[in-house]
C-alpha positions in Angstrom: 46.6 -53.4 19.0 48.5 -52.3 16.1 49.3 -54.4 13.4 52.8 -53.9 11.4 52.1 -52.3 7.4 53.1 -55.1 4.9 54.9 -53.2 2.1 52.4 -52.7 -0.6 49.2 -52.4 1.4 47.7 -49.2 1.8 46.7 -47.7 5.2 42.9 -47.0 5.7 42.0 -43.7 4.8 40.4 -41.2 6.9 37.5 -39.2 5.5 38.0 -35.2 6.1 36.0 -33.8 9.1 34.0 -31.1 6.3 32.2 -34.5 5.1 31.2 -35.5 8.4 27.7 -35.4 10.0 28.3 -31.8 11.7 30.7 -30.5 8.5 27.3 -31.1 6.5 25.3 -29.3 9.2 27.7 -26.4 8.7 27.3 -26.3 5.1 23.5 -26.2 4.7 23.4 -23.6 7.5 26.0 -21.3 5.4 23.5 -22.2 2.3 20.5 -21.3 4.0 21.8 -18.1 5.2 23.2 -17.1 2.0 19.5 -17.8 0.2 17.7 -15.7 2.9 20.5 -13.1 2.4 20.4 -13.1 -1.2 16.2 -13.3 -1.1 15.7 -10.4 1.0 18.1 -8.2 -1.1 16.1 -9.2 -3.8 12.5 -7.9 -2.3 13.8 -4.4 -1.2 12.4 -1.6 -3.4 14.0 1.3 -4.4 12.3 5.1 -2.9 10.1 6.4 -5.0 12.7 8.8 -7.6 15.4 7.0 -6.8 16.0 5.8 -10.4 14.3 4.5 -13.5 11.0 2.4 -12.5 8.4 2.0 -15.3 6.1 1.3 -12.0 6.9 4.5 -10.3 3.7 7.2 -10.6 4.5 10.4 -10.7 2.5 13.6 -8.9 0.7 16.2 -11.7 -1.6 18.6 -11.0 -3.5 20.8 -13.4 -4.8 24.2 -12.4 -8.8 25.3 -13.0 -9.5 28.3 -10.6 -6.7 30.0 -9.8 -7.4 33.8 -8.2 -10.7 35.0 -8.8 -13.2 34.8 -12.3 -16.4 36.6 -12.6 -19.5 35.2 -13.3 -22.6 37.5 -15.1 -25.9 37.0 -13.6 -27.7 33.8 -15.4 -24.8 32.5 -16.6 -22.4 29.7 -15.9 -18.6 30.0 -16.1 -17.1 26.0 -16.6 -13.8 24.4 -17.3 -13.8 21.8 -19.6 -10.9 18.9 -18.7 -9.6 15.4 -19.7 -9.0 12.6 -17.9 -7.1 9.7 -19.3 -6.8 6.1 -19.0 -3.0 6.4 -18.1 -4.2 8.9 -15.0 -4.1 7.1 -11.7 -5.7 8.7 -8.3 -7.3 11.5 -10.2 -9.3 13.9 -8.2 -11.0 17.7 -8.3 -9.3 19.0 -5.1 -9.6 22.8 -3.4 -11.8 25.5 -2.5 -13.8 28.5 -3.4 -16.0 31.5 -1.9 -18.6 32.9 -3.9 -18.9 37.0 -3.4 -21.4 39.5 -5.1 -25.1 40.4 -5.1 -27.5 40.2 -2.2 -26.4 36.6 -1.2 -23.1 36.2 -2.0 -23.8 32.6 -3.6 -23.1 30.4 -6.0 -23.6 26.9 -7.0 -21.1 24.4 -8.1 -20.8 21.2 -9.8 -18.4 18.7 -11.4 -19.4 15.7 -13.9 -18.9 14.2 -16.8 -19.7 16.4 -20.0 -22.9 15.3 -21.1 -24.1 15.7 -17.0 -22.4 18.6 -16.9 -24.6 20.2 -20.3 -27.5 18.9 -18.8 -26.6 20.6 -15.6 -25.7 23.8 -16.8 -29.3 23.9 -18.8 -31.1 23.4 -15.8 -31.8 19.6 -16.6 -31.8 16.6 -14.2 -28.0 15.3 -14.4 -26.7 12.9 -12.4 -23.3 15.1 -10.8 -20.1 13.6 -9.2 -20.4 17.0 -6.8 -23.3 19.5 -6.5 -22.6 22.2 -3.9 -26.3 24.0 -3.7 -26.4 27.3 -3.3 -23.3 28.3 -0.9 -21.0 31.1 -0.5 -17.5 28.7 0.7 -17.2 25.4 -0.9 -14.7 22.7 -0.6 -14.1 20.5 -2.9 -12.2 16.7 -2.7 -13.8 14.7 -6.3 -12.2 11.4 -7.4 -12.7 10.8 -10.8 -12.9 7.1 -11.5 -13.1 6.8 -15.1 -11.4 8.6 -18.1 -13.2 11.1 -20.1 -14.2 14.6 -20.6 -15.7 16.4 -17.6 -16.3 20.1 -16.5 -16.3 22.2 -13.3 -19.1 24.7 -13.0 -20.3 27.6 -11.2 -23.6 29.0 -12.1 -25.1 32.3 -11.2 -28.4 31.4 -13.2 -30.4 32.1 -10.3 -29.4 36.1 -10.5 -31.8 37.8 -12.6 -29.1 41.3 -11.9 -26.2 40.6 -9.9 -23.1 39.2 -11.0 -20.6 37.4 -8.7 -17.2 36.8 -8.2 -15.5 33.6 -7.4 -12.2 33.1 -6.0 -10.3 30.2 -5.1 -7.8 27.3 -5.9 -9.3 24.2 -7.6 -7.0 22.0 -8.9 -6.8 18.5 -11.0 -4.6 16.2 -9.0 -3.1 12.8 -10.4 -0.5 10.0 -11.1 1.1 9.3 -14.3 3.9 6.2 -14.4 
């Protein structure tokens, strides 16, 4: 029943409904979502070029053989080329067909300078590609490791005939 308010008293107060059992439900579900929300705006990344990113690698290439370059007979034509520390992904990518003399052949190699001397003076070397004797070659090289290296075509195994090769063989890499 109710009772009559003596002048003075206070009535009982009623708490609101938002600090009730199902007003704090409410609350930590709006927090929760907002964290996720915020959280997964957080982890998307940019596309690549899409604005400044120290992280982002960029695509270079360098050309070697480019059109055609004729090689005398016992001799070697080479390319001499860096790779640095900052290169990422490098590799010796392209092709090449070998024309002239009786065979139309050539041999090919890529390596690090000093395997690449010994190479080129008919020395054991230990190659990062050796094509053999071949008339079409394909090359896909990676180069793991920074340092000077050299791509070679011999024709030391024509005592008369010189040869032409032609081609695109390029040096393909990342840079940030």
């Amino acid at each position: 029943m109710f009772q009559p308010v003596r002048a003075g008293t206070e009535k009982p107060t009623r708490s609101h409904p938002i600090f009730s059992l199902p007003g704090f439900a409410i609350i930590g579900t709006l927090l929760v979502i907002l964290a996720f929300t915020v959280f997964r705006f957080n982890q998307r990344t940019p596309p690549v070029g899409s604005g400044p990113s120290s992280s982002a690698l960029r695509p270079f290439s360098k050309p070697m053989l480019l059109g055609s370059v004729a090689v005398p007979s016992l001799q070697v034509q080479y390319w001499e080329f860096e790779i640095s520390p900052t290169m990422t992904n490098a590799h010796l990518v392209g092709s090449f067909h070998a024309s002239g003399g009786s065979g139309n052949d050539i041999e090919a190699a890529v390596a690090s300078w000093g395997e690449c001397e010994n190479w080129i003076n008919g020395h054991q070397a230990q190659v990062l590609y050796a094509s053999g004797k071949v008339t079409n070659g394909t090359l896909d090289v990676p180069i793991r490791q920074a340092g000077t290296y050299c791509l070679a075509f011999s024709n030391k195994m024509a005592l008369l005939s010189p040869k032409t090769v032609s081609g695109s063989v390029e040096l393909q890499y990342l840079l940030p």
